[in-house]
Backbone as ProteinMPNN parsed JSONL, in Angstrom:
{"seq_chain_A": "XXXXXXXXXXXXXXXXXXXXXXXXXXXXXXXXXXXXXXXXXXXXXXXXXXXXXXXXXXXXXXXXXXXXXXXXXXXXXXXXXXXXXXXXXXXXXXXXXXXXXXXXXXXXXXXXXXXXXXXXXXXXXXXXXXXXXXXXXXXXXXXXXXXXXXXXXXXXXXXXXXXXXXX", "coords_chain_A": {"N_chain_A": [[56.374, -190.427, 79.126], [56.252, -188.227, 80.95], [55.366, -185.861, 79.065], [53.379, -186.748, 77.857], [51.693, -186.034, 79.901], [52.509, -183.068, 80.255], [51.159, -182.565, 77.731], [48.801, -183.198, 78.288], [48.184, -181.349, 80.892], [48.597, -178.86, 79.071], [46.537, -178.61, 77.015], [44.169, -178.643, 78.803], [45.0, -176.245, 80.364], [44.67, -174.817, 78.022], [42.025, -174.897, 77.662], [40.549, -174.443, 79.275], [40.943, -171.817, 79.295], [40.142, -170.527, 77.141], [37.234, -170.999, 77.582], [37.093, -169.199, 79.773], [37.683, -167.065, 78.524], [35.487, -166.938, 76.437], [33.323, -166.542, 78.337], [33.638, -164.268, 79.255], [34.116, -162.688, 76.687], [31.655, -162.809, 75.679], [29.948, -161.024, 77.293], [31.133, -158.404, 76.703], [31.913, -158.014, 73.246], [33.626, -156.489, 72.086], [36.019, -155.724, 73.712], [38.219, -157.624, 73.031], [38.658, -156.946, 70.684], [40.398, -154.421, 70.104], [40.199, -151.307, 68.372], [42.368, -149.633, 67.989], [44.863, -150.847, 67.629], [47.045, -151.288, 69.87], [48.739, -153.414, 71.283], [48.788, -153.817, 74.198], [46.324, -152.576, 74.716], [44.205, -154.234, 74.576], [41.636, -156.216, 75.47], [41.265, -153.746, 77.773], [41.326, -152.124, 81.207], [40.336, -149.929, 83.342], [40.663, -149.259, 86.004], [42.674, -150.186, 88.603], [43.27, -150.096, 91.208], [43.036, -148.921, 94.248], [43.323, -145.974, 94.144], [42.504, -145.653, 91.313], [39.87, -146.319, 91.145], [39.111, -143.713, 92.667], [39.892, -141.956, 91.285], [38.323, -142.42, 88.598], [35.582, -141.667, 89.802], [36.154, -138.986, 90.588], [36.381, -138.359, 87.785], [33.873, -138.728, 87.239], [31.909, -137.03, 88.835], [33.204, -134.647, 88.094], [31.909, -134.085, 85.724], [31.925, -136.05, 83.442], [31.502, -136.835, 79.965], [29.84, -139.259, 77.693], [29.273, -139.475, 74.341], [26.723, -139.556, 71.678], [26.753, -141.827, 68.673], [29.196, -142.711, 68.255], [30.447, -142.763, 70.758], [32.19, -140.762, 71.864], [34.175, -139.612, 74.147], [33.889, -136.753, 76.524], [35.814, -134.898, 78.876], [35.073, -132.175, 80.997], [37.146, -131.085, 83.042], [40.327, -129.871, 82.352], [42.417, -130.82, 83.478], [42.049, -132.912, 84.674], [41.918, -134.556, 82.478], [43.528, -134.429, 80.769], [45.478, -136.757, 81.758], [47.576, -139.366, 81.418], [46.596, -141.513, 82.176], [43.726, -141.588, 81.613], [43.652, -142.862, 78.729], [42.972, -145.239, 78.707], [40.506, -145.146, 79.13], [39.373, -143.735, 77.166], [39.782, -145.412, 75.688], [37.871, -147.241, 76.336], [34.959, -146.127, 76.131], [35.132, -145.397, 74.002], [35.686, -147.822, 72.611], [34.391, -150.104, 73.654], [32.366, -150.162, 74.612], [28.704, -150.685, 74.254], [27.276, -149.577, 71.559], [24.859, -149.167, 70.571], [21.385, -149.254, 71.266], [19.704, -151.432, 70.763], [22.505, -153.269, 71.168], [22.445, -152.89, 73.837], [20.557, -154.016, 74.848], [20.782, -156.438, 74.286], [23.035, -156.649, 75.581], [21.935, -155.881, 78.214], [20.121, -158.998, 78.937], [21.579, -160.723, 79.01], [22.938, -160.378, 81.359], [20.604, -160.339, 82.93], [20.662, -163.428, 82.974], [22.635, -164.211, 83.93], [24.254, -165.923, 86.833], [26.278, -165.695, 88.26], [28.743, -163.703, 90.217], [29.583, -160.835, 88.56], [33.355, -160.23, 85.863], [35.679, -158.065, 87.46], [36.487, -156.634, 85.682], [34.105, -155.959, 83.503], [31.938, -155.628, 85.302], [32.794, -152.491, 86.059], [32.522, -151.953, 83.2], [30.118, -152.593, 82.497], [28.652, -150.417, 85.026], [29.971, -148.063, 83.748], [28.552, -148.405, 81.286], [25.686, -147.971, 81.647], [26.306, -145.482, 82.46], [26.547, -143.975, 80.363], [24.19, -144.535, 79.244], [21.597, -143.188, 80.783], [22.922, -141.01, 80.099], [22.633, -140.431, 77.602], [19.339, -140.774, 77.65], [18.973, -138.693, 78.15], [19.213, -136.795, 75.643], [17.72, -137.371, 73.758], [15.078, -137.122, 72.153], [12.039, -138.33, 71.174], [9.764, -139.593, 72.73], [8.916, -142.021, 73.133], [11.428, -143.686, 71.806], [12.763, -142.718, 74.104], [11.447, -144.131, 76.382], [12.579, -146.127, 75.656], [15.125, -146.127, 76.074], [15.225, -145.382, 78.701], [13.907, -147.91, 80.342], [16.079, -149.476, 79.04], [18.253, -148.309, 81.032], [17.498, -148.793, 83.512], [17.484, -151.59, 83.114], [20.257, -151.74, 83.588], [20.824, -150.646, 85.641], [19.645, -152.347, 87.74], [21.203, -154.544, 87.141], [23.815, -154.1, 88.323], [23.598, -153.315, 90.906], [22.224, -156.006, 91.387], [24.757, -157.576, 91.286], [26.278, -156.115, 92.947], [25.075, -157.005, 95.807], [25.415, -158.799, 98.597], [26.476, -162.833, 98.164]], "CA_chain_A": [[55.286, -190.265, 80.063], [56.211, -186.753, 80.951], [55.238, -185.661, 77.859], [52.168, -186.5, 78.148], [50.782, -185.054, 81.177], [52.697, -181.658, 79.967], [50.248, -182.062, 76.577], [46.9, -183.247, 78.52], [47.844, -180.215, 80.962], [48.375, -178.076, 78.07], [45.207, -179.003, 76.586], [43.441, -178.321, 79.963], [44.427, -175.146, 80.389], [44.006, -174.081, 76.737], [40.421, -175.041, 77.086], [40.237, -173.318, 80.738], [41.311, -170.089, 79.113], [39.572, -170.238, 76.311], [36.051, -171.059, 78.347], [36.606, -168.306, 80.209], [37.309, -165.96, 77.409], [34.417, -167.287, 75.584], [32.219, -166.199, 78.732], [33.731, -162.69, 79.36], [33.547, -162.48, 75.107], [29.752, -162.777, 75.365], [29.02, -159.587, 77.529], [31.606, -157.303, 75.736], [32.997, -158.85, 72.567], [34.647, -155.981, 71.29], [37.123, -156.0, 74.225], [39.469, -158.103, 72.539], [38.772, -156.412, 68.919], [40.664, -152.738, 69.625], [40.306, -150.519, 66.639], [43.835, -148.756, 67.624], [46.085, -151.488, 67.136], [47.944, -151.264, 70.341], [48.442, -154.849, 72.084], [48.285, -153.7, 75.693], [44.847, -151.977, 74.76], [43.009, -155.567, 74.211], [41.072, -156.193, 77.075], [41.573, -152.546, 78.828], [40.64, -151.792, 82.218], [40.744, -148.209, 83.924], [40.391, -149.508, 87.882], [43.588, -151.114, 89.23], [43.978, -149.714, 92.445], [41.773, -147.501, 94.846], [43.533, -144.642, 93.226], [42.369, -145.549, 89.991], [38.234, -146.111, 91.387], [38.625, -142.294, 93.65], [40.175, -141.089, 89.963], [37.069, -143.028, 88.395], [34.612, -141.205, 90.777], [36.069, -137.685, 90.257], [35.763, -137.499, 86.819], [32.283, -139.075, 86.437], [31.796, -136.151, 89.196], [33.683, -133.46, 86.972], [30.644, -134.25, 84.155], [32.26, -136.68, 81.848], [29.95, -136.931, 78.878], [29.89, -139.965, 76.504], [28.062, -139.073, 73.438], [26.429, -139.743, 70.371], [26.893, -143.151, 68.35], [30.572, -142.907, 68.166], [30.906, -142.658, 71.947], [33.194, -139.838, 72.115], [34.414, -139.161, 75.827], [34.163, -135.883, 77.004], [35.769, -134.514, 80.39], [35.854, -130.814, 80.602], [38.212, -130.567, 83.447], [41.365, -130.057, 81.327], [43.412, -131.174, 84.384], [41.709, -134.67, 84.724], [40.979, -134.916, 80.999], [44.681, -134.669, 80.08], [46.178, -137.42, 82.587], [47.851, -140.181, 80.638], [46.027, -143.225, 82.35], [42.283, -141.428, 80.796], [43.475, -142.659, 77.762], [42.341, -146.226, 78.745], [39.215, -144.907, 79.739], [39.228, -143.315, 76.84], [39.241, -146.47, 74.317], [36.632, -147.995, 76.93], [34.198, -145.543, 76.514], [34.903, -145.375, 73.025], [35.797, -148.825, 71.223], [34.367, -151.031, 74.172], [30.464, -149.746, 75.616], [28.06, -151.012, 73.322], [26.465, -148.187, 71.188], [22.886, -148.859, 69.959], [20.458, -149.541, 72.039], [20.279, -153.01, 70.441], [23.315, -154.027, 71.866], [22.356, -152.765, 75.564], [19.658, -154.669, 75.521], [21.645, -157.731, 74.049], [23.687, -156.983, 77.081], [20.929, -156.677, 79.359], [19.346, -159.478, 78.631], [23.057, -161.692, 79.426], [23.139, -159.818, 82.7], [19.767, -160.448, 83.496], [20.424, -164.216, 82.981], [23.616, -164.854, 84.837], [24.215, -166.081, 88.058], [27.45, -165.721, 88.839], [29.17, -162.276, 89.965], [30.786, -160.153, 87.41], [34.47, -159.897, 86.586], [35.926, -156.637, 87.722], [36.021, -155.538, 83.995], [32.631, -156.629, 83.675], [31.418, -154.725, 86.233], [33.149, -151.885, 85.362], [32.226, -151.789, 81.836], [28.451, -152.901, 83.034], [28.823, -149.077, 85.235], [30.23, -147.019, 82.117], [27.39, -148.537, 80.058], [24.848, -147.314, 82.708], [26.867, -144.054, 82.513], [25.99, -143.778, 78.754], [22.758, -145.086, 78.579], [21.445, -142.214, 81.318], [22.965, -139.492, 79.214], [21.134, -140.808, 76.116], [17.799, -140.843, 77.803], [18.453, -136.922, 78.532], [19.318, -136.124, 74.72], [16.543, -138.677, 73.174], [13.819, -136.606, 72.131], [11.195, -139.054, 70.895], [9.04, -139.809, 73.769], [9.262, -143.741, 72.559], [13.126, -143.901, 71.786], [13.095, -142.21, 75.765], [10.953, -144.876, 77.069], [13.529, -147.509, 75.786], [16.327, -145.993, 76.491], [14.898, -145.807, 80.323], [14.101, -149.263, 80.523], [17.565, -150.247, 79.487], [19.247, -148.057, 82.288], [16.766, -149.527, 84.458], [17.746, -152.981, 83.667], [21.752, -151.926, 84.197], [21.048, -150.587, 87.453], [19.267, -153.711, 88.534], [22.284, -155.463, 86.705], [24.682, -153.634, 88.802], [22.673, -154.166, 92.082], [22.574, -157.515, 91.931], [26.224, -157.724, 91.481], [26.766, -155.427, 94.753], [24.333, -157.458, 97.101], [26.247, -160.08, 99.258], [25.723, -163.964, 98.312]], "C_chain_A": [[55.142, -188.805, 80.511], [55.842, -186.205, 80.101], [53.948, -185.657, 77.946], [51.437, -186.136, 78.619], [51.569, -183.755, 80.727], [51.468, -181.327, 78.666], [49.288, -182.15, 77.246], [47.197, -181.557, 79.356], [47.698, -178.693, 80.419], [47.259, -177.429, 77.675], [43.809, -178.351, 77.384], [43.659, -176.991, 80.041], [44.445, -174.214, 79.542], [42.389, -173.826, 76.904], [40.018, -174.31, 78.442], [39.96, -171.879, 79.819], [40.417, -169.893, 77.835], [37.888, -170.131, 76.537], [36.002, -169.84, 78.793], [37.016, -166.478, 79.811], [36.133, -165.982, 76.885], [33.495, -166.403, 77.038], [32.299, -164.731, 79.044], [33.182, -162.001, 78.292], [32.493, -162.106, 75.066], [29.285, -161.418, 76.087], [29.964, -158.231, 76.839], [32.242, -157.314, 74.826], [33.652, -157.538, 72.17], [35.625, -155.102, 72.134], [38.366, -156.301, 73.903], [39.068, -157.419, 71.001], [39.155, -154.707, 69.146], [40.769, -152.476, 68.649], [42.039, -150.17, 66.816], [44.942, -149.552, 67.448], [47.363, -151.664, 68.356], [47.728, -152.676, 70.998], [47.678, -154.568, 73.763], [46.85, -153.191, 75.798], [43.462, -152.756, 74.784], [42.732, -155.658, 75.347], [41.454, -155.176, 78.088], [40.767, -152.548, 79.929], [41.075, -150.897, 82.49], [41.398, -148.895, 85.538], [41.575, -150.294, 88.07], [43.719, -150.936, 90.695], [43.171, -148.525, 93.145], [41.856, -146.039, 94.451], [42.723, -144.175, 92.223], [40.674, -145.414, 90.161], [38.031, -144.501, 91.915], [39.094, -141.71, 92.179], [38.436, -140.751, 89.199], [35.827, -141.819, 88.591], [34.629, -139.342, 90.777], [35.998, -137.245, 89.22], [34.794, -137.618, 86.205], [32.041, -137.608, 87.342], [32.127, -134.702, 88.487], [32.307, -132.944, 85.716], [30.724, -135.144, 83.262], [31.08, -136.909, 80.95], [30.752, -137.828, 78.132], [29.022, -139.967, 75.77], [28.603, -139.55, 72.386], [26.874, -141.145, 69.962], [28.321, -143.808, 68.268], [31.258, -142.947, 69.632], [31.836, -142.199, 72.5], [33.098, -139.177, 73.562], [34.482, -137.586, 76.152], [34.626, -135.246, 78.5], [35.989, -133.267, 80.016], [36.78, -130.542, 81.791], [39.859, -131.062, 82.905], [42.356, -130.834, 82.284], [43.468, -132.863, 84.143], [41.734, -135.363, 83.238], [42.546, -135.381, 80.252], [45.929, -135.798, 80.951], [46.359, -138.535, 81.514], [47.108, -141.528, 80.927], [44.163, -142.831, 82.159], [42.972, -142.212, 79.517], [42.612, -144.226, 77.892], [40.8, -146.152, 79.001], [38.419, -144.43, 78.734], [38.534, -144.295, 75.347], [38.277, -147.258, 75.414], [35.15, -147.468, 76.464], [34.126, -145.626, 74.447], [35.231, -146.4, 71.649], [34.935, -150.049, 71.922], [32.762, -150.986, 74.356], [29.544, -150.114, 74.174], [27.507, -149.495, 73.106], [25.376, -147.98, 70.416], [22.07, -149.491, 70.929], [20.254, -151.338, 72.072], [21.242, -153.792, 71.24], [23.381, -153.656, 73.386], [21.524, -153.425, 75.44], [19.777, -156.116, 75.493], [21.968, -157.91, 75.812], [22.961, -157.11, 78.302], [19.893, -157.817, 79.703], [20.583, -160.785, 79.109], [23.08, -161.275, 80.637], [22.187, -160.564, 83.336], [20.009, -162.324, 84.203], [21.829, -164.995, 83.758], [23.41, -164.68, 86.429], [25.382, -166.035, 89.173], [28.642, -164.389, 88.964], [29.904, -161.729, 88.959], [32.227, -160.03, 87.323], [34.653, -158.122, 87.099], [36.016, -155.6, 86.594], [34.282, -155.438, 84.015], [31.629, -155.346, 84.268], [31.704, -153.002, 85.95], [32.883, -151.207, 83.99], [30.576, -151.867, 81.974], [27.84, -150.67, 83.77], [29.148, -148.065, 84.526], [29.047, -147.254, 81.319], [25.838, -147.693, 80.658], [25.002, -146.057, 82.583], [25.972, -143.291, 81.295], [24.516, -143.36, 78.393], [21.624, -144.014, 79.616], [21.647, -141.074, 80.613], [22.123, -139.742, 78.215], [19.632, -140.471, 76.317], [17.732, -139.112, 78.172], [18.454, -136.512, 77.077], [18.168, -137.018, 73.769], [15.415, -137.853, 73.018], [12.322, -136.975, 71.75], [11.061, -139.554, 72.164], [8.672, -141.511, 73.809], [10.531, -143.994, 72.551], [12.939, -143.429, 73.414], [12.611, -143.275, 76.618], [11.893, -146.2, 77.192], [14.597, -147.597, 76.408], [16.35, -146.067, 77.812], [14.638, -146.748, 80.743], [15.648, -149.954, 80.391], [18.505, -149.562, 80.475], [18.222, -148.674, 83.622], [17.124, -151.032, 84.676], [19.649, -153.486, 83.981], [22.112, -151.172, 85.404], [20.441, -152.156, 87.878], [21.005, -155.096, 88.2], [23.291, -155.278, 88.015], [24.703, -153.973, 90.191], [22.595, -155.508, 92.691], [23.91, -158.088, 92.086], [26.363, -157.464, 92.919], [26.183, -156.187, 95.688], [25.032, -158.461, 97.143], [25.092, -161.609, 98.638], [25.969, -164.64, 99.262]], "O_chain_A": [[54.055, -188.229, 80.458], [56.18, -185.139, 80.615], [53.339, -184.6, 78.11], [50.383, -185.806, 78.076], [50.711, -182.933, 81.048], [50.935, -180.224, 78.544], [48.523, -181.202, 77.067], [46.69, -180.572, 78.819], [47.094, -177.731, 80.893], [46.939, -176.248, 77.812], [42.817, -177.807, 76.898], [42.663, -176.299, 79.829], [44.31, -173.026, 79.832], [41.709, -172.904, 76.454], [39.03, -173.576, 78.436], [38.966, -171.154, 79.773], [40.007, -168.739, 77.708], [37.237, -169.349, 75.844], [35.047, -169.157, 78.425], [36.832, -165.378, 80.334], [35.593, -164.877, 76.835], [32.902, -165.422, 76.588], [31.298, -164.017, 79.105], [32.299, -161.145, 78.352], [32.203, -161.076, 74.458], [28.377, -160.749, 75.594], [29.406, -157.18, 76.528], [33.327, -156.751, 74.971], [34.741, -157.917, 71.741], [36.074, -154.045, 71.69], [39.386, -155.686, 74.216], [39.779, -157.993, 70.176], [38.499, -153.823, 68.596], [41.364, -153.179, 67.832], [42.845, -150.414, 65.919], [46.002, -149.02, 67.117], [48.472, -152.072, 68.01], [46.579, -153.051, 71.23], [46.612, -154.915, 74.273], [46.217, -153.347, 76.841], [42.294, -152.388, 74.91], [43.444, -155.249, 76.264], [41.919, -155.545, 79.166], [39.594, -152.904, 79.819], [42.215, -150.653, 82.095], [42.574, -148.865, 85.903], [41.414, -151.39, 87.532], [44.36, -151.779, 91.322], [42.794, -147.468, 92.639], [40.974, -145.182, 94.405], [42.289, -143.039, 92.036], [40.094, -144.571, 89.477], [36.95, -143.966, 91.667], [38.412, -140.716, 91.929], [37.708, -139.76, 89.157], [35.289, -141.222, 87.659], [33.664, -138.587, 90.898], [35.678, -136.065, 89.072], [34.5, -137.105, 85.126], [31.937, -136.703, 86.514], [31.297, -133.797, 88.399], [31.989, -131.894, 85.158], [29.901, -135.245, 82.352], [29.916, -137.127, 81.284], [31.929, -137.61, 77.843], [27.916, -140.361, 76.138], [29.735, -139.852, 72.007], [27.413, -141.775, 70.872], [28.586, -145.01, 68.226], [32.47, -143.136, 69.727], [32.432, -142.752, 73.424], [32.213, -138.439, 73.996], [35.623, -137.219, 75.871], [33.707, -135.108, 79.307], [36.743, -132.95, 79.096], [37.394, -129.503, 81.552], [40.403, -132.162, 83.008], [43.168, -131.546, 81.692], [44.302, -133.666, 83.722], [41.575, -136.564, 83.018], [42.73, -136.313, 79.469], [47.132, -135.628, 80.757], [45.432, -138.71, 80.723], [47.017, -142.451, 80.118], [43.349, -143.681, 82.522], [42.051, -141.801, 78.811], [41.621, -144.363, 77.173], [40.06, -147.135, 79.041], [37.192, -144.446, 78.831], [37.617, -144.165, 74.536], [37.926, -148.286, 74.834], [34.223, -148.276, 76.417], [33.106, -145.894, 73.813], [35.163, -146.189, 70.438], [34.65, -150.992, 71.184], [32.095, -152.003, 74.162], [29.928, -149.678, 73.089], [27.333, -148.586, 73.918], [25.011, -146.988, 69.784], [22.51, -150.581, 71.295], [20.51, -152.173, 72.94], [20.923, -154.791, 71.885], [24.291, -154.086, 74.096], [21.518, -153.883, 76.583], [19.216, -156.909, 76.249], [21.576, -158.627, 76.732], [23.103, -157.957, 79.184], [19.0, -157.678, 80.539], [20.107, -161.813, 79.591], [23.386, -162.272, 81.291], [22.53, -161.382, 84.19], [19.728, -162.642, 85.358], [21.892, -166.19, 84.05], [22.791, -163.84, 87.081], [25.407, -166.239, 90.387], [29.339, -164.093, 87.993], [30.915, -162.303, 88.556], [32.76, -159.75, 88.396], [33.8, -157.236, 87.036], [35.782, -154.394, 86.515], [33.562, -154.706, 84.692], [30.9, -154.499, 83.752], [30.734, -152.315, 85.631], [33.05, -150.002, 83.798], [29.913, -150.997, 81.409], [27.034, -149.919, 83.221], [28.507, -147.033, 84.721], [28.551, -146.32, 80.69], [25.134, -146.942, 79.983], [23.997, -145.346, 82.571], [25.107, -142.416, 81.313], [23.942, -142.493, 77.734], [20.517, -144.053, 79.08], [20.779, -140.214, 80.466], [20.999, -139.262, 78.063], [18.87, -140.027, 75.458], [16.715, -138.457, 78.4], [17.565, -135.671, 76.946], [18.485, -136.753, 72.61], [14.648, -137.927, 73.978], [11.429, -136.148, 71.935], [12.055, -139.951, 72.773], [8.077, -141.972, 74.783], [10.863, -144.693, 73.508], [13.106, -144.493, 74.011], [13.265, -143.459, 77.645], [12.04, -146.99, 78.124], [15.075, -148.524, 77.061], [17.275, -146.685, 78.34], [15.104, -146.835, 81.879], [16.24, -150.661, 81.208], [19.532, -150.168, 80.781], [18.744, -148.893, 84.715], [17.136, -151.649, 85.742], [20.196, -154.539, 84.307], [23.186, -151.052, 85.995], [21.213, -152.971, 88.383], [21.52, -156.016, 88.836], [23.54, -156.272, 88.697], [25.542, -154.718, 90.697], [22.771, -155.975, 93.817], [24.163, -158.968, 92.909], [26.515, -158.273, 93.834], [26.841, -156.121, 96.727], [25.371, -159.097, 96.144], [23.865, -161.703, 98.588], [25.334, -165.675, 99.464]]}, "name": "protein", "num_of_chains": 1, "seq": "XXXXXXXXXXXXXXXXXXXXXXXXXXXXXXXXXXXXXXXXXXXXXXXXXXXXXXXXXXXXXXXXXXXXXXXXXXXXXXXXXXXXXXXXXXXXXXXXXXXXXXXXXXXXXXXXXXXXXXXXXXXXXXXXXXXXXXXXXXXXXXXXXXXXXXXXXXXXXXXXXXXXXXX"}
């Protein structure tokens, strides 16, 4: 009899965890697919600790630049740029943020349609993509490609927005 309620709760919270992989999956699948091969790098987050958001905050302030299709991170302050806990920030920006337009609008289009607040990755990764998708619309020189690219930071500020407002 024991036995059994250890397999149904098994069962249960296989299918818990796997539900609510499946719904994180859907706004950034290639979270769990790191290119570099390290385990701890699957599902990365930068933000643990108010440290880690005032870090956050000074080196989007510094300039960080994420560019081009490969989403190569740039910080130029060498100080901030060379701290060992950028490097997570570093495969966010560059194995995790969607990088064609296509897939921001995938993503904004999942944002638009949920109802239920973001996780803290989520969110997170939702704000980096925003980050991105702003610089793009400054180096975008087609006056059409610019229009799109401003609509989709338009619809990951509203994304973001609705997150922040109290329910």
């Amino acid at each position: 009899m024991t036995q059994w309620w250890a397999l149904l709760i098994t069962v249960y919270l296989s299918m818990y965890l796997a539900a609510t992989q499946h719904h994180r999956k859907a706004l950034y699948p290639s979270a769990y697919r790191i290119k570099r091969g390290t385990y701890s790098l699957i599902n990365p987050t930068f933000q643990r600790s108010v440290e880690d958001v005032n870090l956050l905050f000074e080196i989007l302030l510094a300039g960080m630049q994420i560019q081009g299709e490969e989403l190569d991170m740039l910080i130029p302050d060498e100080e901030l740029a060379s701290l060992r806990c950028v490097e997570k920030l570093e495969v966010i920006c560059e194995d995790i943020l969607p990088k064609r337009l296509s897939d921001i609008r995938r993503l904004t289009a999942e944002l638009a349609q949920r109802r239920q607040p973001l996780s803290w990755q989520d969110f997170e990764r939702t704000v980096l993509t925003l980050v991105y998708a702003t610089q793009t619309v400054v180096r975008v020189s087609s006056q059409q490609q610019r229009e799109a690219w401003m609509d989709a930071v338009v619809q990951l500020f509203r994304a973001v927005q609705k997150d922040l407002r109290p329910s």
